[in-house]
C-alpha positions in Angstrom: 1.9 40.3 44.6 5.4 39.8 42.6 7.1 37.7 45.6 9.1 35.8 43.2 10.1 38.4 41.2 10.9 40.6 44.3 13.0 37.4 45.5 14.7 36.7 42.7 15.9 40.1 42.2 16.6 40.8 45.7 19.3 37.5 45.4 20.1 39.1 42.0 21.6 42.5 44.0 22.4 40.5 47.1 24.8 38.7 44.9 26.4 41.3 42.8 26.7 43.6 45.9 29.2 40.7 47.8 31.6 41.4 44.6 33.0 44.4 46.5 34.0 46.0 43.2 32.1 45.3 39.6 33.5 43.9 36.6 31.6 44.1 33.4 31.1 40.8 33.6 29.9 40.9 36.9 27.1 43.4 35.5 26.3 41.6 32.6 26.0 38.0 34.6 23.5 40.2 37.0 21.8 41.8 33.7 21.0 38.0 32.5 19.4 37.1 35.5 17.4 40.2 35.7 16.6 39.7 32.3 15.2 35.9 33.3 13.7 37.3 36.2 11.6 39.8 34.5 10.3 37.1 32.0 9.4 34.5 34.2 7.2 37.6 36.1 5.5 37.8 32.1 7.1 41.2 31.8 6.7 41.7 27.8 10.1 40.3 25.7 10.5 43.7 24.2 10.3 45.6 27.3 12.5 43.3 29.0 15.1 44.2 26.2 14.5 47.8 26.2 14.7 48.2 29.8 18.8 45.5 30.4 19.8 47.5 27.1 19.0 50.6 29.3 20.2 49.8 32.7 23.4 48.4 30.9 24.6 51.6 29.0 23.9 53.9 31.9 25.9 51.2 34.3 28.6 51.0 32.5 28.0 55.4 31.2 28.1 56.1 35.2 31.6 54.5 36.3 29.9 51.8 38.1 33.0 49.3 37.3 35.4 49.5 40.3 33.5 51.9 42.4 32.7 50.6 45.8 29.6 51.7 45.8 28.8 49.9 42.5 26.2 47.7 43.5 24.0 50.5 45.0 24.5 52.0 41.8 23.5 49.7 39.9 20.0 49.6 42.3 19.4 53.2 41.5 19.5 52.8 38.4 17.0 49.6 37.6 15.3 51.2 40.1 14.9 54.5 38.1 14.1 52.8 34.9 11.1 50.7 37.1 9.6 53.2 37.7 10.0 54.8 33.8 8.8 51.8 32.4 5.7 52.5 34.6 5.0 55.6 33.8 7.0 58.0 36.0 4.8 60.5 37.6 1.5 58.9 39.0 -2.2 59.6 36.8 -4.7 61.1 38.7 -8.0 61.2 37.0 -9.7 63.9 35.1 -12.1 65.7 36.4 -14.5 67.8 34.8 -15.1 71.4 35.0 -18.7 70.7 35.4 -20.0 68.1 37.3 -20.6 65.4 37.1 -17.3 63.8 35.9 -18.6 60.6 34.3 -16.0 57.6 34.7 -16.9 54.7 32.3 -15.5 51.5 33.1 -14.9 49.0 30.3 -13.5 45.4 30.1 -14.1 41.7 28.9 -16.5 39.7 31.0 -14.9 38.3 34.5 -12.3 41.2 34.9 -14.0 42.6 37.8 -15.6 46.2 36.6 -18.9 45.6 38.7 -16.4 45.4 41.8 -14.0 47.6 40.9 -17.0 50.0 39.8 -18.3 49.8 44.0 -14.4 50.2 45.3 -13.7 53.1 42.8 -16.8 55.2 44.3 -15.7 54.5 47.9 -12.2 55.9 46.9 -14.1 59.3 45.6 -15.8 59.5 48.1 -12.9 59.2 50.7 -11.9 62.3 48.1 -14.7 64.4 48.9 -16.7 63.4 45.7 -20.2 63.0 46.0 -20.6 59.2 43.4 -23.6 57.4 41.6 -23.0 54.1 40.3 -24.9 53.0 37.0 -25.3 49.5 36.4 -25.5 49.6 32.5 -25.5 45.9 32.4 -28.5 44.9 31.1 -27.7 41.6 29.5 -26.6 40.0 32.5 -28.5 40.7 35.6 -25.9 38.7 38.0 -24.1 42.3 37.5 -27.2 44.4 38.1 -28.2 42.6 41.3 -24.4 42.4 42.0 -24.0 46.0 41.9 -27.3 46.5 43.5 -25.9 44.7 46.2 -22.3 46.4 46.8 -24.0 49.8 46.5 -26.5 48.9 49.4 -23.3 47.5 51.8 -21.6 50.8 51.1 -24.4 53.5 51.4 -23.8 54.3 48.0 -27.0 55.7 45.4 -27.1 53.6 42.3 -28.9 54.0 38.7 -30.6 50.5 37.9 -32.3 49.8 34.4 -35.7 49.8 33.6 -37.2 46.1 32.4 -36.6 46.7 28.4 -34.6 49.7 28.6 -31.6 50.4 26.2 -28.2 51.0 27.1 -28.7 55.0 25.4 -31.7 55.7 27.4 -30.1 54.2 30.5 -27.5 56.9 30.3 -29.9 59.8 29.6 -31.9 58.8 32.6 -28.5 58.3 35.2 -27.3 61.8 34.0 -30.6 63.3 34.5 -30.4 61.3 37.9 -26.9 62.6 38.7 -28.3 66.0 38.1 -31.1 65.9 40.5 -29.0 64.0 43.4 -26.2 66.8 43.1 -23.3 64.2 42.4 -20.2 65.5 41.4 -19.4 61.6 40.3 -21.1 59.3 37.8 -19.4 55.6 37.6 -20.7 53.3 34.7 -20.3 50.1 35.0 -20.7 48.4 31.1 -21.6 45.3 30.0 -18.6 42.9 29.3 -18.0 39.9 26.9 -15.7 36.6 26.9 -14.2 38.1 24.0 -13.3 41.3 22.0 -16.0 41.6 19.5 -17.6 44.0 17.1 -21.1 43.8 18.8 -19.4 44.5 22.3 -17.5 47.6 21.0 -20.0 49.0 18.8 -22.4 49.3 21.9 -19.6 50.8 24.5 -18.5 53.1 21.5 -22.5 54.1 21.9 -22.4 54.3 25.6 -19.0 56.6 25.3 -21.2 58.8 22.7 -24.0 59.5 24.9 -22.3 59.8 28.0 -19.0 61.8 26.8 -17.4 60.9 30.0 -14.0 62.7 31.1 -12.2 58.7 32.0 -13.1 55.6 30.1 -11.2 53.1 32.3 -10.3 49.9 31.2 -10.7 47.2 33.7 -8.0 44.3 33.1 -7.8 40.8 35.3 -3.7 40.5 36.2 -4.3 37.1 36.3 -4.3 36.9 32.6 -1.0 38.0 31.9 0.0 39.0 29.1 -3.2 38.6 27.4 -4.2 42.0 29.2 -1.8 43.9 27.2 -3.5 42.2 24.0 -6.6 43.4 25.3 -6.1 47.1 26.3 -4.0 47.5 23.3 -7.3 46.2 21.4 -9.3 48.2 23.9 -7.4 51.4 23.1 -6.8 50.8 19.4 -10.9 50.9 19.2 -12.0 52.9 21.9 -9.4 55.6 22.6 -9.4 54.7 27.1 -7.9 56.8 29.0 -6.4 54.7 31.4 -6.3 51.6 32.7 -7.0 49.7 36.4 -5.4 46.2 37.3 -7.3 44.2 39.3 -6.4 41.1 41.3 -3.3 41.7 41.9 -3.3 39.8 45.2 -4.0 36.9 43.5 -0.9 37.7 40.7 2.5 36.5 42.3 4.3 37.5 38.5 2.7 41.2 38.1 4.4 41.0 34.5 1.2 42.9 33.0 1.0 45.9 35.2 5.0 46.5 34.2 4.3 45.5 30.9 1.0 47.7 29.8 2.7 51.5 30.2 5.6 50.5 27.9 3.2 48.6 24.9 0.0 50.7 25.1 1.1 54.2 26.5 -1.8 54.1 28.5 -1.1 55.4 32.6 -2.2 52.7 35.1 -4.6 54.9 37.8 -5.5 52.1 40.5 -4.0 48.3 41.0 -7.4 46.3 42.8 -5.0 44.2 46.2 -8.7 42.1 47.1 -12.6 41.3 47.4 -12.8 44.2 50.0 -14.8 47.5 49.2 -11.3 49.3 50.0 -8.8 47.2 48.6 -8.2 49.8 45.4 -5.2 51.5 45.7 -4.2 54.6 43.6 -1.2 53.7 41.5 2.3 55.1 42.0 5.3 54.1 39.9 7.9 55.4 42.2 6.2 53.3 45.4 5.5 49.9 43.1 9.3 50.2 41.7 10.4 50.2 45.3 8.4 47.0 46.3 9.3 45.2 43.7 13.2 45.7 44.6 12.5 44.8 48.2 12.7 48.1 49.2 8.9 48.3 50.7 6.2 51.1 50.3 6.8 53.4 53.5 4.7 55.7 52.6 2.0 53.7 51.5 2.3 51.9 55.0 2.3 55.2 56.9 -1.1 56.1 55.0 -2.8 52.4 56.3 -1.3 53.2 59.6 -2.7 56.8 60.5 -6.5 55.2 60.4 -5.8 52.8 62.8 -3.0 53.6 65.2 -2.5 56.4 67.5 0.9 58.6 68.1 0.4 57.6 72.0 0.4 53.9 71.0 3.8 54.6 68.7 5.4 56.4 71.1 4.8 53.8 73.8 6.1 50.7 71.5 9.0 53.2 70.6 10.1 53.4 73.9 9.4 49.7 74.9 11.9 49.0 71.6 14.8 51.0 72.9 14.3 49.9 76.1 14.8 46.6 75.4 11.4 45.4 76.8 9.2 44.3 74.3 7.3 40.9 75.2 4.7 38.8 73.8 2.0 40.9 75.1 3.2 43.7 72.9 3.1 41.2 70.1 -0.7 40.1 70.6 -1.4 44.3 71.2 0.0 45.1 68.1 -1.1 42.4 66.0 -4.8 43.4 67.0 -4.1 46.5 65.8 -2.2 45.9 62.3 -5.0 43.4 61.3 -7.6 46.2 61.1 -5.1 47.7 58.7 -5.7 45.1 56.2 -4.4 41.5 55.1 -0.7 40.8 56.8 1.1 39.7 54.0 0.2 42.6 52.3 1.1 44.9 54.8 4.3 43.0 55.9 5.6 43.5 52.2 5.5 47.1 52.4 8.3 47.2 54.7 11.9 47.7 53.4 14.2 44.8 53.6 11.1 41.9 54.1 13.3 39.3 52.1 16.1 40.0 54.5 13.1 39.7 57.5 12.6 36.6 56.3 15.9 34.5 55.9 16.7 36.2 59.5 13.6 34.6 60.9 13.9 31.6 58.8 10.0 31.8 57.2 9.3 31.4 53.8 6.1 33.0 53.8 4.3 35.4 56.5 0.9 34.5 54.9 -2.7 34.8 57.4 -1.7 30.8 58.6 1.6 31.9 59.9 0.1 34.6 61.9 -2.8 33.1 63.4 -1.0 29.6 64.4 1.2 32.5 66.1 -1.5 34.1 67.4 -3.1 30.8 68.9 0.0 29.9 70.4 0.9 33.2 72.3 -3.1 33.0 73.4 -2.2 29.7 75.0 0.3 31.3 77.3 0.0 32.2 81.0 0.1 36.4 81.2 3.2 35.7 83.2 4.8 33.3 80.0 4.0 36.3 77.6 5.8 38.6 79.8 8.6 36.5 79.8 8.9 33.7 77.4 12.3 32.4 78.6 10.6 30.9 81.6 8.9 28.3 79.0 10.4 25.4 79.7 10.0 21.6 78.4 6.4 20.8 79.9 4.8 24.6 79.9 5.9 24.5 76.0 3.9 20.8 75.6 1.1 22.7 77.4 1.2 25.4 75.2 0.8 22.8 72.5 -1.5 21.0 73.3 -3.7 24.1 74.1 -3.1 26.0 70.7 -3.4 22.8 68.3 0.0 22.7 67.7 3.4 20.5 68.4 6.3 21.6 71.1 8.7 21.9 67.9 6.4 24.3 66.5 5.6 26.5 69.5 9.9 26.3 70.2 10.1 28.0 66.3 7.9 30.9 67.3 9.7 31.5 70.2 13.1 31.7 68.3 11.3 33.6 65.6 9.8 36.0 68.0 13.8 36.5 69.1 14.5 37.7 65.8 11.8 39.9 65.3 12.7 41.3 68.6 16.2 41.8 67.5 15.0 43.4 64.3 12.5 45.9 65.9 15.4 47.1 68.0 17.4 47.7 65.3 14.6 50.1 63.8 14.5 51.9 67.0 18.0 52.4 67.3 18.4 53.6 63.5 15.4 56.2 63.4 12.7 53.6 63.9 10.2 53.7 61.2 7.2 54.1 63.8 8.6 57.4 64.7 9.1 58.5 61.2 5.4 57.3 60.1 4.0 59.9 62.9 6.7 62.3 63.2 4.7 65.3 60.6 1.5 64.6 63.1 
């Protein structure tokens, strides 16, 4: 998710910043390649002029020319309009004064609603909320069985249609059913189409009238682009939705649409959908998405993926093997166990401040689920004593090592001098407030 916009931009700053002091034209050399930047990710043409016309005036309004500090400046401030152009404050969703709170989820066919319908009602759940999906799908049973399906992984009560049964009766009978289950949560998941069309909205317009739901969410497919700001403005312009959910974003290295859709439509987005798994929805926050895009990681986010899976006692141990110096390839294989329950590494990895700068330090171009498991096989191909201390692996242990993890002595020499880096770098965190301590300090 936006690696090449979060690179480019990241060189963008790293460049301006080695100017010392900021000229105007300094600023307005770094403005054009934002501005290129931000177009190549399919960030909307008249956003992208809105936002370097902002960002400009407020530069050059703040004294940002000859400060030493200019650069930093100038951070803040893209950074601040980021996270305007996306909305500011985060949405959370409506709930009604009376349960249940119906949710309706709308979309064109292929944007993922029947998945993001399942992933949605594990989230409420997680909340507290007592969810019923409703598969209101009846033209294309794929997405009733599908649904069928994801509700039965995930424990979850689900509202199937009779054989012949309307769309309108369907909803009488899965509010009825809500009703008599005591959920505090209905979820709809409607049919979809290949294209907008005046059949498709009449009948969600007829779902939307018999259901009144608090949310009508429209699901859109990142991978589209800026077609999915043509179709929640088309969405909206017809249906009056109340907010909007991006998924595949994992699969979207631009992300143009999800900083696009705020700015065109008005409409908040509530949840960005990062993979095929039941809990790979995340809520939405402007402030937290502004700061990965600039390189700056999601902290907080991190801390919330951490606190399910790893204890204070194992933080406070790794802290103190950090600043003692002592971290080996044992640590490496304990806490990589532990981080891949968290979810997929890259992911994870790109939540942490500074990971372009990780990278060129460690010479990797990409710390995808190969990198870490030809690590991972390589490490496992070491004596206890060689993980303990790898500087001991000399010419024909390292052609063992090889041999034993499918790999070449060049390759299994890299890790090792990649490992030395990320050793380097973890010290550093340890010895500047490390970021463990401040993820399970308020424990």
């Amino acid at each position: 998710m936006l690696e090449a916009l979060t690179d480019k931009l990241t060189g963008v700053f790293s460049k301006l910043g080695s100017h010392g002091t900021i000229t105007e034209k300094d600023l307005d050399e770094a403005m054009r390649e934002v501005r290129i930047a931000l177009l190549e990710a399919d960030v909307n043409f008249k956003v992208v002029r809105q936002f370097i016309a902002t960002v400009r005036e407020r530069a050059l309004g703040q004294e940002v020319l000859q400060s030493i500090s200019g650069s930093q400046m100038v951070i803040g401030i893209v950074n601040e309009e980021l996270i305007n152009i996306l909305g500011g404050d985060p949405s959370n969703l409506k709930l009604a004064s009376k349960p249940p709170t119906v949710i309706m989820l709308v979309g064109l066919k292929g944007s993922g609603k029947t998945t993001t319908a399942a992933k949605l009602a594990l989230h409420m759940r997680k909340q507290g909320q007592k969810p019923l999906l409703v598969a209101a799908d009846p033209y294309r049973m794929a997405a009733v069985d599908q649904l069928k399906s994801l509700a039965k992984q995930l424990g979850m009560p689900v509202v199937l249609p009779d054989e012949g049964q309307g769309v309108a009766d369907l909803c009488t009978a899965s509010l009825k059913e809500a009703s008599r289950q005591g959920a505090s949560v209905l979820i709809v998941d409607t049919a979809g189409r290949s294209t907008i069309d005046s059949e498709m909205m009449q009948e969600v317009t007829d779902v939307r009238k018999a259901l009144n739901p608090s949310e009508v969410i429209l699901v859109l497919d990142a991978m589209t682009g800026q077609e999915a700001v043509n179709v929640a403005q088309e969405f909206h312009n017809q249906l009056d939705v109340t907010g909007i959910i991006v998924s595949k974003m994992d699969g979207d290295a631009r992300g143009g649409a999800v900083l696009s859709i705020r700015a065109v439509t008005g409409l908040p987005v509530t949840f960005i959908g990062m993979g095929e798994k039941s809990d790979a929805l995340e809520p939405f926050f402007p402030d937290r998405f502004a700061s990965r895009i600039l390189g700056m990681g999601d902290v907080v986010g991190l801390i919330e993926k951490a606190k399910d899976t790893i204890s204070e006692q194992d933080v406070e141990s790794l802290e103190k093997k950090m600043k003692a110096k002592q971290l080996d390839l044992e640590d490496f294989i304990t806490q990589f166990q532990r981080i891949k329950k968290m979810g997929p590494m890259n992911q994870l990895l790109d939540m942490l401040p500074g990971m372009g700068q990780i990278k060129r330090q460690m010479k990797v171009d990409s710390f995808d689920e190969s990198f870490w498991n030809k690590a991972e096989a390589v490490v496992y191909s070491m004596t206890p004593e060689e993980r303990k201390r790898p500087e001991m692996i000399n010419g024909s242990r390292r052609k063992r090592i090889a041999r034993g993890s499918g790999t070449t002595p060049q390759e299994v020499n890299q890790l090792l001098n990649q490992w030395k880096e990320a050793k380097k770098i973890m010290q550093q965190f340890a010895t500047n407030r490390s970021i463990f301590s401040s993820i399970f300090g308020g424990r």
